[in-house]
C-alpha positions as CSV (number, residue, x, y, z in Angstrom):
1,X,274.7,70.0,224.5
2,X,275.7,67.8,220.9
3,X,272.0,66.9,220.9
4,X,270.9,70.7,221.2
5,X,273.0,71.2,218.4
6,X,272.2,68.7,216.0
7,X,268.3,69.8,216.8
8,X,269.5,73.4,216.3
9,X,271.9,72.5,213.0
10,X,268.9,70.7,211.4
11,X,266.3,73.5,212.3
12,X,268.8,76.1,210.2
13,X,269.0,73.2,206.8
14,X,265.5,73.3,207.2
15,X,265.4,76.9,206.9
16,X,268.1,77.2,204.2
17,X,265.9,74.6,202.2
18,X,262.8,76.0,202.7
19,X,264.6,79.3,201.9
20,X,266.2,78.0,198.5
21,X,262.6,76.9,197.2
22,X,261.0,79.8,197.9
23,X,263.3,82.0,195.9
24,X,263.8,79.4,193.0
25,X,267.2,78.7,193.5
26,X,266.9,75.2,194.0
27,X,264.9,74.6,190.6
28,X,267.6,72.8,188.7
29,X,268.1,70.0,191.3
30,X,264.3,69.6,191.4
31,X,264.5,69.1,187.7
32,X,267.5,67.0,187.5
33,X,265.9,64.4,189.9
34,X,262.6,64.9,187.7
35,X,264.5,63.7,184.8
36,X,266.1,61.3,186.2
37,X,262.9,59.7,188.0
38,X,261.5,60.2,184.4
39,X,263.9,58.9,182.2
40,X,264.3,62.0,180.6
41,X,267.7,62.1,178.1
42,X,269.5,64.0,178.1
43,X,269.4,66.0,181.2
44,X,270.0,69.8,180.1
45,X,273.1,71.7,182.3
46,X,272.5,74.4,184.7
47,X,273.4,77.0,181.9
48,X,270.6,75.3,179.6
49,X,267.9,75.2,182.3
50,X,268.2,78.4,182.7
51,X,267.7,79.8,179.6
52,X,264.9,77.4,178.8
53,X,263.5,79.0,182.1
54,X,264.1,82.7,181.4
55,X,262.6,81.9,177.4
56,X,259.2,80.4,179.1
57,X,259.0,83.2,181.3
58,X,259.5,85.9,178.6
59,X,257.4,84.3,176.0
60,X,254.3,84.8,177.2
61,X,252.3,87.4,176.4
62,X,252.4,91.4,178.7
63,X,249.2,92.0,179.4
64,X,250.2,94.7,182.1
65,X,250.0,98.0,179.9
């Protein structure tokens, strides 16, 4: 039974994980252990990274219409 359980409990953080990426929502700890690998100072907060995220995204040229 506890071994079914830990197999089934680490399926469903697999999952989660794999869930989190796909979305974006775990871009900022990718980034912070980025930095961090990188040496990069200083490490911007969540409220920065996101901004700087939504300005690259927005920047670019629309070439839909």
């Amino acid at each position: 039974m506890d071994r079914a359980w830990s197999s089934t409990k680490r399926g469903l953080s697999n999952l989660w994980q794999g869930l989190r990426e796909w979305c974006g929502d775990a871009a900022y700890e990718r980034y912070r252990l980025y930095a961090k690998r990188t040496g990069q100072n200083p490490i911007q907060s969540p409220t920065e990274f996101y901004v700087d995220q939504l300005n690259k995204k927005y920047s670019r040229p629309n070439r839909c219409c």
